[in-house]
Backbone as numpy.savetxt, mean C-alpha at the origin, in Angstrom:
# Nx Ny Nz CAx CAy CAz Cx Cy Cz
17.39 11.01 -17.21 16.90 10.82 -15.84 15.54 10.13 -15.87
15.37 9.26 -15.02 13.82 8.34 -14.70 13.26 8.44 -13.65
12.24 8.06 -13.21 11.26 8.35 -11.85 10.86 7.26 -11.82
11.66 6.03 -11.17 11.26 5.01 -10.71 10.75 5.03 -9.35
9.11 4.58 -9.39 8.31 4.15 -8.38 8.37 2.44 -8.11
8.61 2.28 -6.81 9.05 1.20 -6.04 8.03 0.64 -5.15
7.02 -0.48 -5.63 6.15 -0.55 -3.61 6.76 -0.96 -2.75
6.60 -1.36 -2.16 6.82 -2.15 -0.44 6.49 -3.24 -0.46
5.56 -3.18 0.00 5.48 -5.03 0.57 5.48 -6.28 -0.84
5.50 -6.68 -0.20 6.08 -7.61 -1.54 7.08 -7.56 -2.95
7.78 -6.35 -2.65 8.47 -5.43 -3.51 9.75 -5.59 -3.12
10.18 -4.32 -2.65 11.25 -3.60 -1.58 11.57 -4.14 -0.76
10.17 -4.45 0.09 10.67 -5.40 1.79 10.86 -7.16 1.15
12.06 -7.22 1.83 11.71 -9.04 2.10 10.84 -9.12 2.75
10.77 -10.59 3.16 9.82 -11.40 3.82 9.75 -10.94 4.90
10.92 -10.40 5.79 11.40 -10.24 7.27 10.39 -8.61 7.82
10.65 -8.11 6.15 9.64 -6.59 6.06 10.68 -5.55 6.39
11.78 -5.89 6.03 12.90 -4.56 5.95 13.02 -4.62 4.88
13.96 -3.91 4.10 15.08 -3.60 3.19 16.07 -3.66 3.10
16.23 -5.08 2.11 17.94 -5.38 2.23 19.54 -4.89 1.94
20.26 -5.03 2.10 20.90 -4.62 1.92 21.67 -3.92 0.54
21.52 -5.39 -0.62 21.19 -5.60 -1.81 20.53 -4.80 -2.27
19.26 -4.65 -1.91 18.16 -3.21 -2.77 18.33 -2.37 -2.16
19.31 -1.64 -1.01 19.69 -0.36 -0.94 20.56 -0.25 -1.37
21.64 -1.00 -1.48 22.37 -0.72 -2.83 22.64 -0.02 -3.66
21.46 -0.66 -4.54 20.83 -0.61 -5.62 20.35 0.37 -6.04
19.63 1.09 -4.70 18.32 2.59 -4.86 19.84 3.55 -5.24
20.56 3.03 -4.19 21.59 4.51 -3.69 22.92 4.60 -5.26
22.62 3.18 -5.68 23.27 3.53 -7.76 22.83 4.15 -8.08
20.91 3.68 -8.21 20.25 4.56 -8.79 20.22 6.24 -8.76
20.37 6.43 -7.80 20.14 8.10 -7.53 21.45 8.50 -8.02
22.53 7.90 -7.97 24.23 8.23 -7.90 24.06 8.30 -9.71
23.24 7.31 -10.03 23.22 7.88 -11.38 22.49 8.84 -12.06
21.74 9.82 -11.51 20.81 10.90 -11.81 19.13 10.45 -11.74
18.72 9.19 -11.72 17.80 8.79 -11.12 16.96 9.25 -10.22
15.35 9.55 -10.12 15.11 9.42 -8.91 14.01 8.35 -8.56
14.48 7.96 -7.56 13.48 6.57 -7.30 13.13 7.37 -5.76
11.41 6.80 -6.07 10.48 6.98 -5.33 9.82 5.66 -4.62
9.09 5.58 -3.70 7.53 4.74 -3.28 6.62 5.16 -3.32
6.28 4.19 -4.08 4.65 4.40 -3.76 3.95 3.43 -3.39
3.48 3.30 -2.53 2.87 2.09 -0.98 1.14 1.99 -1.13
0.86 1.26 -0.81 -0.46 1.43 0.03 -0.51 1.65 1.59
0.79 1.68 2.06 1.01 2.25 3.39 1.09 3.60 3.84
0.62 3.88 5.42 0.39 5.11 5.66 1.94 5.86 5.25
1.60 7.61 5.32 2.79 8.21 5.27 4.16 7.73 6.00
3.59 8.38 7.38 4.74 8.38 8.39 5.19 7.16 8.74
4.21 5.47 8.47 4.59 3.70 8.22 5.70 3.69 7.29
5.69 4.66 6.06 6.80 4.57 4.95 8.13 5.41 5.32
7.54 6.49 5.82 8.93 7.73 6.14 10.24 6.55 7.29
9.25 5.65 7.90 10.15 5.19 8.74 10.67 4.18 8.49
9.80 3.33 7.77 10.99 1.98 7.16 12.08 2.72 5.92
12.03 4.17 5.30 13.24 4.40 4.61 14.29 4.98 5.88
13.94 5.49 6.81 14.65 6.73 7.79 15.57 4.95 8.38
15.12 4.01 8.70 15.66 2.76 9.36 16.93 2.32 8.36
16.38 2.46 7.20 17.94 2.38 6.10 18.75 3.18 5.47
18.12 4.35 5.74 18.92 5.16 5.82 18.87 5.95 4.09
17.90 5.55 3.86 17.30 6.12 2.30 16.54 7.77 2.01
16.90 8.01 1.64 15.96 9.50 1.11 15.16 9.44 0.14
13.84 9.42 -0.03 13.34 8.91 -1.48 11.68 10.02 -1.28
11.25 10.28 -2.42 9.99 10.83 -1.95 8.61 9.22 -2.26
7.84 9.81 -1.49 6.38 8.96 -1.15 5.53 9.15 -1.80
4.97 8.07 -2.62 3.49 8.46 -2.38 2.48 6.91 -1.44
2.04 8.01 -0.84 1.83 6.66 0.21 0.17 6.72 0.00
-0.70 5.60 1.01 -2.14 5.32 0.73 -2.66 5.55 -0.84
-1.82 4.13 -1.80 -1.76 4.33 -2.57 -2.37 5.50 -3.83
-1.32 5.94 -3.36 -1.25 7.09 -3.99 -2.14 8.50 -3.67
-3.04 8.51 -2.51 -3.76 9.75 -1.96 -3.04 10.74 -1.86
-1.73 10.73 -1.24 -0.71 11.36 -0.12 0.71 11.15 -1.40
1.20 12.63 -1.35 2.64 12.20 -1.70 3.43 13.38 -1.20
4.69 13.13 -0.93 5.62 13.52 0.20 6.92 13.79 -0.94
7.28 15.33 -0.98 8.75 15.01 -1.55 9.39 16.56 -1.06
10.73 16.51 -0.80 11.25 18.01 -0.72 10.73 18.45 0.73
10.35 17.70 1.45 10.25 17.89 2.91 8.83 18.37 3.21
8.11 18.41 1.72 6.70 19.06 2.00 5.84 17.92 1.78
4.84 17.97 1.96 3.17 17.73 1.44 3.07 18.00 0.04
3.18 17.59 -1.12 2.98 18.19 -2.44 1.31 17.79 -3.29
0.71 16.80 -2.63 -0.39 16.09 -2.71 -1.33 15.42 -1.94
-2.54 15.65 -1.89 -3.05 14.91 -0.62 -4.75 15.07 -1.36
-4.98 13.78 -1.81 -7.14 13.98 -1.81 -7.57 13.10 -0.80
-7.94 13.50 0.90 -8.87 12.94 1.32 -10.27 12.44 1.03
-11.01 12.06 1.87 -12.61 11.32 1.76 -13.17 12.44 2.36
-14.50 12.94 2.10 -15.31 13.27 3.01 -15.42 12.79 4.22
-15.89 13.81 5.41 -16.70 13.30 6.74 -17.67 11.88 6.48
-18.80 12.72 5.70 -19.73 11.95 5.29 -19.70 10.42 4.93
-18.36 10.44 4.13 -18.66 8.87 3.17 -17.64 7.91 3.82
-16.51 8.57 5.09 -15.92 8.00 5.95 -17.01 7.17 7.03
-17.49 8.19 7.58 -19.06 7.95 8.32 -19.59 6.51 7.93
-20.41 6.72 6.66 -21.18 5.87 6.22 -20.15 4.72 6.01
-19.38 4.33 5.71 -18.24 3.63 4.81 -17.92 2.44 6.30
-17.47 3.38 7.26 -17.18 2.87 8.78 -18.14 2.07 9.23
-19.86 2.08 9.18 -20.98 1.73 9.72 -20.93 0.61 8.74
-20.96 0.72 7.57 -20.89 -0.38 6.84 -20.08 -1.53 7.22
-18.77 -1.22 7.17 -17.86 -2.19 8.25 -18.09 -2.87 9.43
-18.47 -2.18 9.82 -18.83 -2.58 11.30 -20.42 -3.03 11.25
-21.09 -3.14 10.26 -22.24 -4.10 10.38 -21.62 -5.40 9.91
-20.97 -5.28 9.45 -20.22 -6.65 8.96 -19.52 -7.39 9.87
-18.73 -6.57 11.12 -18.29 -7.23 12.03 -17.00 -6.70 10.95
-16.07 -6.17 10.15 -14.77 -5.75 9.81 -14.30 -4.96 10.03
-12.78 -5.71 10.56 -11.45 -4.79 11.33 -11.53 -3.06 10.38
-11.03 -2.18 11.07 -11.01 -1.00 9.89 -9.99 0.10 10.61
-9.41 0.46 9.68 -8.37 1.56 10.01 -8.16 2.60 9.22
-7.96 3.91 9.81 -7.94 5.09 9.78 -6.59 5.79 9.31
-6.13 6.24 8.00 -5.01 6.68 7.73 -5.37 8.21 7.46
-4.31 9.04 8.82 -4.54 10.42 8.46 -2.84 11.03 8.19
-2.83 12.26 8.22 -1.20 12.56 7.89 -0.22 12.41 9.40
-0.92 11.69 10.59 -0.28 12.11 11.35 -0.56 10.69 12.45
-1.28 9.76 11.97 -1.36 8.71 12.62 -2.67 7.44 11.91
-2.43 6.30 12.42 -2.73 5.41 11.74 -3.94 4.86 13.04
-5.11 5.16 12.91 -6.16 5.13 14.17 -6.61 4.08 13.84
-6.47 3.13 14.93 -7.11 2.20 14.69 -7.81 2.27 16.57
-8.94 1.32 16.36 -10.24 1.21 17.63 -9.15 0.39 18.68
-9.34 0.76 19.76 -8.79 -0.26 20.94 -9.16 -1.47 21.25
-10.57 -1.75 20.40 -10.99 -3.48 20.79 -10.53 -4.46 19.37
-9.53 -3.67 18.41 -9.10 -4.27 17.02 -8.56 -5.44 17.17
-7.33 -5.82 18.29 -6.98 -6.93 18.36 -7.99 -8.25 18.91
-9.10 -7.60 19.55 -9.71 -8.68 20.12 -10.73 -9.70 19.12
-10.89 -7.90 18.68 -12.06 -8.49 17.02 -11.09 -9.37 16.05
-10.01 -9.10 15.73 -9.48 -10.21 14.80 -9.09 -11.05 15.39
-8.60 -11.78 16.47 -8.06 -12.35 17.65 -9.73 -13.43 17.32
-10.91 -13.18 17.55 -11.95 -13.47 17.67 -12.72 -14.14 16.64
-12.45 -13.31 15.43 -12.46 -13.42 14.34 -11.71 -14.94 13.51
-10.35 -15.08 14.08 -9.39 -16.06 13.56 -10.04 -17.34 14.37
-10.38 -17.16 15.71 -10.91 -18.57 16.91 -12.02 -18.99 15.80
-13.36 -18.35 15.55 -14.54 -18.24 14.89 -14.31 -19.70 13.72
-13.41 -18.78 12.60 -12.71 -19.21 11.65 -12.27 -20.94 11.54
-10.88 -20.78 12.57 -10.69 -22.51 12.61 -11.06 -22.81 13.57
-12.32 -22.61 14.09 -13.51 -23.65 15.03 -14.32 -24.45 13.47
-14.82 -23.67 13.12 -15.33 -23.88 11.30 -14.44 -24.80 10.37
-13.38 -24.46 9.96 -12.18 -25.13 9.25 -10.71 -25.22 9.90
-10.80 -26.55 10.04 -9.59 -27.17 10.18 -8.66 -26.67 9.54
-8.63 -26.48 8.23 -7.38 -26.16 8.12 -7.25 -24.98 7.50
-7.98 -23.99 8.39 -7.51 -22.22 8.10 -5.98 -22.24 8.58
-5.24 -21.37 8.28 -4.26 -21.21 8.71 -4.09 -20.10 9.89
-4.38 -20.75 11.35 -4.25 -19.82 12.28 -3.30 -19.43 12.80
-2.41 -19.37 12.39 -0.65 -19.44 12.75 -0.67 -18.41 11.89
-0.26 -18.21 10.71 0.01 -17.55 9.69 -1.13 -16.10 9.57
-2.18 -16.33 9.93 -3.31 -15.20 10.21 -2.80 -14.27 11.52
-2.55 -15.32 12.73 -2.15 -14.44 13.46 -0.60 -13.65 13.31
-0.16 -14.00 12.90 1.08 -13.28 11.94 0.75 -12.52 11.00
0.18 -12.20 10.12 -0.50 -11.62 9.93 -1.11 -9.79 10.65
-1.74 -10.41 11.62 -2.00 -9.55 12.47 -1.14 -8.63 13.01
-0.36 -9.80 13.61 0.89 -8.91 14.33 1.87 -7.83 13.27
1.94 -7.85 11.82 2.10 -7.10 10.87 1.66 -6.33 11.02
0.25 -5.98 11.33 -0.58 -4.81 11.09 -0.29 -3.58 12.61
-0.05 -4.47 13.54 0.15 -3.66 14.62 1.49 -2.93 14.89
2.38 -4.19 13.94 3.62 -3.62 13.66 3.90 -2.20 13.57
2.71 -1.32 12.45 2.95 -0.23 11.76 3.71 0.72 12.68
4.23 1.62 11.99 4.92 2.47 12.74 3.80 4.33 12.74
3.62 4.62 13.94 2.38 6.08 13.93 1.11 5.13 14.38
0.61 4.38 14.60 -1.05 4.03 15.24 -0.99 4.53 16.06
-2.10 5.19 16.50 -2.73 5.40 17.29 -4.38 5.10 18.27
-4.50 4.16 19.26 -5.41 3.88 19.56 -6.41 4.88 20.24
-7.48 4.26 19.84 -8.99 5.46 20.25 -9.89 4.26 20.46
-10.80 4.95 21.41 -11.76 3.91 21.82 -13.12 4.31 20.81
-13.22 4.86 20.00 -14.43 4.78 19.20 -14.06 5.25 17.71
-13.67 4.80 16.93 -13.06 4.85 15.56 -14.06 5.46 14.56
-15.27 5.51 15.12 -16.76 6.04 14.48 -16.73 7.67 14.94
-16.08 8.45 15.68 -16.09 9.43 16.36 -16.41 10.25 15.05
-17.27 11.31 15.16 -17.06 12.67 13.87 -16.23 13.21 13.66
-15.45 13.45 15.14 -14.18 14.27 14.64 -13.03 13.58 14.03
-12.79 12.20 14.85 -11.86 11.67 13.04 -12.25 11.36 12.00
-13.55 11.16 11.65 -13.86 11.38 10.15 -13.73 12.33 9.69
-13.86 13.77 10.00 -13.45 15.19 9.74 -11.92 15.50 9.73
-10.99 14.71 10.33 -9.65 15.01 10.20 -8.67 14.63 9.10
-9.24 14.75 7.83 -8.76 14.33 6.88 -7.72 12.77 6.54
-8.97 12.22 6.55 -8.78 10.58 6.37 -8.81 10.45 4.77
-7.16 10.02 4.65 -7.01 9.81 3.08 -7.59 8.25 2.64
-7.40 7.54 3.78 -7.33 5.63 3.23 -8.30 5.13 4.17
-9.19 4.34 4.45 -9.61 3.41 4.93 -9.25 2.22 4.47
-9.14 1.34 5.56 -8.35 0.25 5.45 -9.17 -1.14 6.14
-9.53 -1.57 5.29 -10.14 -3.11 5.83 -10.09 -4.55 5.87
-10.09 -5.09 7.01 -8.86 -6.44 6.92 -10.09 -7.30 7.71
-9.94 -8.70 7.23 -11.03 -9.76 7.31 -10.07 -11.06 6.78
-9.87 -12.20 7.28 -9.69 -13.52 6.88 -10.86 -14.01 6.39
-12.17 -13.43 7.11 -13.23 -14.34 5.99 -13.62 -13.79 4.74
-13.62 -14.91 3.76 -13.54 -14.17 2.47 -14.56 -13.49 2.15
-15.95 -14.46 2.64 -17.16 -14.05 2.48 -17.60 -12.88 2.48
-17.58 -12.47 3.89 -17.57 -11.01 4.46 -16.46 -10.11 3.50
-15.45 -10.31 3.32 -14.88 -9.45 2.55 -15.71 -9.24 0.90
-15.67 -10.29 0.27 -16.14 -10.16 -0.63 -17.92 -9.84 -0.66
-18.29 -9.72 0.25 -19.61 -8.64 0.49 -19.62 -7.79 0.66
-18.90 -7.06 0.88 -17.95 -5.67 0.91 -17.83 -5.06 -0.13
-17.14 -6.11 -0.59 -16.64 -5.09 -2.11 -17.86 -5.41 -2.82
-18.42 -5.84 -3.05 -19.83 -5.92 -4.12 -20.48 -4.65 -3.79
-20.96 -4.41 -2.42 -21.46 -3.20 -2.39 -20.67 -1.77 -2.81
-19.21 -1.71 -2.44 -18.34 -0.88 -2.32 -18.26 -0.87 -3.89
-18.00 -1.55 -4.87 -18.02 -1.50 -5.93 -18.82 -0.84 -6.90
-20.06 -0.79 -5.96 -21.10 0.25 -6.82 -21.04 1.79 -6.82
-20.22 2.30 -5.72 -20.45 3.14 -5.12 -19.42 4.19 -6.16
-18.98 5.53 -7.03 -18.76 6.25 -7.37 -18.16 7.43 -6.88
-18.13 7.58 -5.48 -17.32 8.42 -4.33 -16.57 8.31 -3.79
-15.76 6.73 -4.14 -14.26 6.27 -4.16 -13.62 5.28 -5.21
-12.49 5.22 -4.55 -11.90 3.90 -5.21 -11.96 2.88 -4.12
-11.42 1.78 -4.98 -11.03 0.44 -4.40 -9.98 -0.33 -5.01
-9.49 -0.54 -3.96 -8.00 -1.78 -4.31 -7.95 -2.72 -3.58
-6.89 -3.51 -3.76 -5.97 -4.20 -2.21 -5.16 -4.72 -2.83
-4.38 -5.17 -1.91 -3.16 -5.96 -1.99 -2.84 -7.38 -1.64
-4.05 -7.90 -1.20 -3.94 -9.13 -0.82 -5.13 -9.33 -0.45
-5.62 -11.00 -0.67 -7.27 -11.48 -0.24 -7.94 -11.14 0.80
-7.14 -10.47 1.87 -7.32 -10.04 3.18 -8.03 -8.78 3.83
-7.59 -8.05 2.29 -7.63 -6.65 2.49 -8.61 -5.74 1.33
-8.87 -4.70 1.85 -9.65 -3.98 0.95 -9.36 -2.50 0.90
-8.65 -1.55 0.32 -8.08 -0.40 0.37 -8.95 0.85 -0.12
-9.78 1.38 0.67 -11.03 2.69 -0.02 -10.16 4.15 0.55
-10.32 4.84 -0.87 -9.73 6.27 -0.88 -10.34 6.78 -1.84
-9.84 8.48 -2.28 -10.57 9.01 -2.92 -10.65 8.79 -4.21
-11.53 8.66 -5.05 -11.93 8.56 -6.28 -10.58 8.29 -7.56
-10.51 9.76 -7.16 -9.17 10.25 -8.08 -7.57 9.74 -7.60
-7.53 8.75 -6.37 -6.76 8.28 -5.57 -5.67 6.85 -6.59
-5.15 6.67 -6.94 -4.18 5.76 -7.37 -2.91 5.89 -7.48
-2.04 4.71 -7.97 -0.41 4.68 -7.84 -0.10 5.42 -8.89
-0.96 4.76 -10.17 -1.17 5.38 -11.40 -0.96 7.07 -11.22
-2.15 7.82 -10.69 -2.43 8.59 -11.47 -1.71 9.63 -10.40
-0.68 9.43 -8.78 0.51 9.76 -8.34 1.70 9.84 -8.94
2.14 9.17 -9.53 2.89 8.51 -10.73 2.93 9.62 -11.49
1.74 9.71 -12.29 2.04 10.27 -13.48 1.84 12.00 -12.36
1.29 12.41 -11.66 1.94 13.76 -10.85 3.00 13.94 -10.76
3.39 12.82 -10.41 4.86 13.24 -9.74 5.73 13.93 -10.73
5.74 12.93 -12.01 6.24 12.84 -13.11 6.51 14.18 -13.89
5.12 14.77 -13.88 4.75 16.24 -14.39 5.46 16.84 -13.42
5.64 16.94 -12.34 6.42 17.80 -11.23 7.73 17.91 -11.60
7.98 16.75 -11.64 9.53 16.80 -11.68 10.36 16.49 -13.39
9.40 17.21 -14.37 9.30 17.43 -15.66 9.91 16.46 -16.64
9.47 14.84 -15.91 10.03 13.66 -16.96 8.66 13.04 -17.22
9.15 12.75 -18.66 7.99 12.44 -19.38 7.53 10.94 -19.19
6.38 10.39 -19.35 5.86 9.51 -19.32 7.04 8.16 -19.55
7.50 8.14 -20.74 8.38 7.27 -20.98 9.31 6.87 -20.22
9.67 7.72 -20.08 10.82 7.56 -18.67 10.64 7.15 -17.14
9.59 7.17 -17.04 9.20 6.39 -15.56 9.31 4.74 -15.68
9.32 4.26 -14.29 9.20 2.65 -14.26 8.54 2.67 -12.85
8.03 1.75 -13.01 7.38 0.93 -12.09 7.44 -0.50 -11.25
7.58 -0.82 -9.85 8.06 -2.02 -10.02 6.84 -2.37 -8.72
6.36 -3.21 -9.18 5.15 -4.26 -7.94 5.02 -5.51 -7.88
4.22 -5.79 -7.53 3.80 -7.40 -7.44 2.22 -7.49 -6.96
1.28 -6.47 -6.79 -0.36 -6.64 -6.63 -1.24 -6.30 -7.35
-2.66 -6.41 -6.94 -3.57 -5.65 -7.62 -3.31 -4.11 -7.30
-3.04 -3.48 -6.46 -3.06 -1.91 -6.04 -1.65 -1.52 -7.38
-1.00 -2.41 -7.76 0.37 -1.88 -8.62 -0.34 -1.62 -10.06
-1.60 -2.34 -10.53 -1.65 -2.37 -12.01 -1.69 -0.71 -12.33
-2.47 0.01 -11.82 -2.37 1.54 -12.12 -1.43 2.24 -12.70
-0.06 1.93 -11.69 1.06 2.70 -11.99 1.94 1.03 -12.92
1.39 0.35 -13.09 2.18 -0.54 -14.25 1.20 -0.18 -15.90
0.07 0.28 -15.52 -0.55 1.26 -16.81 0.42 2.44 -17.40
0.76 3.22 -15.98 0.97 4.90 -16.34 2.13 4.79 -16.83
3.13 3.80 -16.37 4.89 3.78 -16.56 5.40 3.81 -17.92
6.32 4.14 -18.42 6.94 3.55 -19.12 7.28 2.16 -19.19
8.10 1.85 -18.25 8.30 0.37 -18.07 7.99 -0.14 -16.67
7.30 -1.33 -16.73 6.71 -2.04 -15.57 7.38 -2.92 -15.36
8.20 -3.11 -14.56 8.30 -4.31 -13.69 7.98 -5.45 -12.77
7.20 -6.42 -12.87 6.44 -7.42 -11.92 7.39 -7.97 -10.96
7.22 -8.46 -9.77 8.37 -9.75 -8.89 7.93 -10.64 -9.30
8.61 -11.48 -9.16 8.58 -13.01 -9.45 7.92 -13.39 -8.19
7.27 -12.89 -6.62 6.25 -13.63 -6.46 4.63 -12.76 -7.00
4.68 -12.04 -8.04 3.74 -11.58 -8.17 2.44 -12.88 -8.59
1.80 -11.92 -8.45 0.26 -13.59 -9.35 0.75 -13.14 -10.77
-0.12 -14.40 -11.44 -0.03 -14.81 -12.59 -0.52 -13.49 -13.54
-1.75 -13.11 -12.86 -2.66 -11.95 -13.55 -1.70 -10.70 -13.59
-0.74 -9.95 -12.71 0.00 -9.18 -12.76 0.87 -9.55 -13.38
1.55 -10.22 -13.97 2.77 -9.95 -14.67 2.28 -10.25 -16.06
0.73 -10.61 -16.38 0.28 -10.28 -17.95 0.44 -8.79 -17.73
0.37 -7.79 -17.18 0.50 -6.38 -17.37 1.66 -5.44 -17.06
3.04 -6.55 -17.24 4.36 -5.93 -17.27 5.41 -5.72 -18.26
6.18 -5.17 -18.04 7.13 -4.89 -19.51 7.97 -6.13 -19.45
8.79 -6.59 -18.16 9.34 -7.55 -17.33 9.13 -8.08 -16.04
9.78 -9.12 -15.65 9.59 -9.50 -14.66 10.62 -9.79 -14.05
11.35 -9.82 -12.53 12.54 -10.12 -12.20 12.12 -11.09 -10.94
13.10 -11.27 -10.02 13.18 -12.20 -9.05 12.06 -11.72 -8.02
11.92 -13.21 -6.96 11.28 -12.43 -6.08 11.86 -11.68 -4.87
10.54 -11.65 -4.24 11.08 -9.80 -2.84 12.14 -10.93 -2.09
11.87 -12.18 -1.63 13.21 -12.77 -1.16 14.22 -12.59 -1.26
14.32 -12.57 -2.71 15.38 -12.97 -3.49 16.24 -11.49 -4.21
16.13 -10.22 -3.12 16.21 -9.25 -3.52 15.50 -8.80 -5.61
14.51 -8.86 -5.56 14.42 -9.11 -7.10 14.38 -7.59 -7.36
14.15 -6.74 -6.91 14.31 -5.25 -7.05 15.42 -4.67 -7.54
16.60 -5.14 -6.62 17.90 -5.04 -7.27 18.20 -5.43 -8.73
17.42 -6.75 -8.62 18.17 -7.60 -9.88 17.61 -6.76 -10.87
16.41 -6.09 -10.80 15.36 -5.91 -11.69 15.34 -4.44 -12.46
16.29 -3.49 -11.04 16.84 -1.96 -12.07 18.27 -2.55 -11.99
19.01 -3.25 -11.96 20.19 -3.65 -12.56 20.10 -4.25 -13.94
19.12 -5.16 -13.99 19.08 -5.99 -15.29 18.19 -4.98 -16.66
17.89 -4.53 -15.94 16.34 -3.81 -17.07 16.32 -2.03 -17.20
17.25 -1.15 -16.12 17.46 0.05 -16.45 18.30 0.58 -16.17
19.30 0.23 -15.33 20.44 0.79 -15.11 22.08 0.18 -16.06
21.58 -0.85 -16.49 22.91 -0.73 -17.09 21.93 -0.66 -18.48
21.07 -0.09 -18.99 20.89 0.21 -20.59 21.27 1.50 -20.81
């Protein structure tokens, strides 16, 4: 038996951001063969519970990469942020002028003036450069609102949702600048982590927070050893749990830098490569 962990976006979902037909399939061999395949996302809980509940999958979570993990109908894991460093973390953002969102176990809070600020943000942008891509940004966007659980609030700075156990902060910027001023500071800091998944984004949770080191929980839980896990991604938030696995799997649209840190590599999320990738590499060995 194996504990294959699966991400999402750029993974699992096509382009369209479902799950095809092909890689449910695939999951539902897997399990038929004593398997258990999991996610693990940088997406909120209840964002993940619902793109599997839409296909009709049963799988356990670990979601906000890896803060939160979900299996057996319970809560089995969860390290939030402090009040405090949510607080401070938020003000920081918002001196910057960056979008920011709130992942708790029960909704995805984001501020009521979010669309206007990135909406604002993108005009700013290609007034400056011609050829930002404002089409594709605002798509983009509309992804994010997509999520399934947000909830809007008119002051995202409030104490009491920093006190309501906020596993992920979530920060999204097209300008690079500003982003990457962000993380320079955020980088120093010792009272979280940092990831993302794309140039766009910046993913802060707790310290001890990764895919990795969910992964290897889960693993101990459900009493299979290191070797026996796999992993399958395509970002920076995946290298963790392409460390902890036994075998790593990259997509073929992963970057160049991620698939130096895989066992293999299969097709891309288009191209159902998930399927191809526990068909070709663990299910029929």
């Amino acid at each position: 038996m194996k504990l294959i962990a699966i991400d999402l976006d750029g993974t699992l979902l096509s382009e369209n951001g479902t799950i095809s037909q092909t890689n449910r399939e695939a999951i539902v061999e897997a399990q038929r063969l004593g398997h258990i395949v999991a996610i693990c996302t940088g997406r909120a809980l209840q964002d993940a519970q619902h793109i599997l509940q839409q296909s009709g999958l049963d799988c356990p979570i670990m979601a906000g990469n890896g803060a939160v993990t979900f299996h057996g109908g319970k809560l089995i894991e969860k390290k939030t942020l402090p009040a405090d460093v949510v607080s401070e973390i938020l003000t920081m953002l918002f001196q910057e002028d960056i979008y920011a969102e709130l992942y708790t176990n029960e909704h995805i809070v984001i501020q009521q003036d979010g669309k206007a600020q990135l909406r604002d943000e993108i005009g700013k942008l290609a007034e400056r450069d011609d050829s930002f891509p404002r089409e594709w940004a605002l798509e983009q966007c509309n992804i994010q609102f997509a999520q399934y659980g947000i909830q809007w609030v008119a002051e995202i700075r409030d104490k009491q949702l920093a006190d309501s156990g906020i596993y992920k902060i979530f920060a999204f910027s097209f300008d690079r600048r500003k982003l990457q001023t962000m993380r320079q500071k955020l980088e120093e800091r010792t009272d979280i982590s940092l990831t993302t998944s794309g140039w766009t984004k910046l993913e802060i949770a707790h310290p001890a927070a990764s895919k990795g080191n969910a992964l290897v929980h889960l693993a101990r839980l459900l009493h299979i050893s290191p070797a026996e896990t796999v992993a399958i991604g395509d970002n920076y938030n995946d290298l963790s749990m392409f460390q902890a696995a036994g075998t790593s799997i990259a997509m073929g649209n992963a970057a160049a830098e991620i698939k130096q840190h895989c066992t293999y590599t299969t097709l891309s999320c288009g191209e159902d490569g998930v399927a191809y990738g526990l068909r070709k590499y663990i299910l029929n060995k």
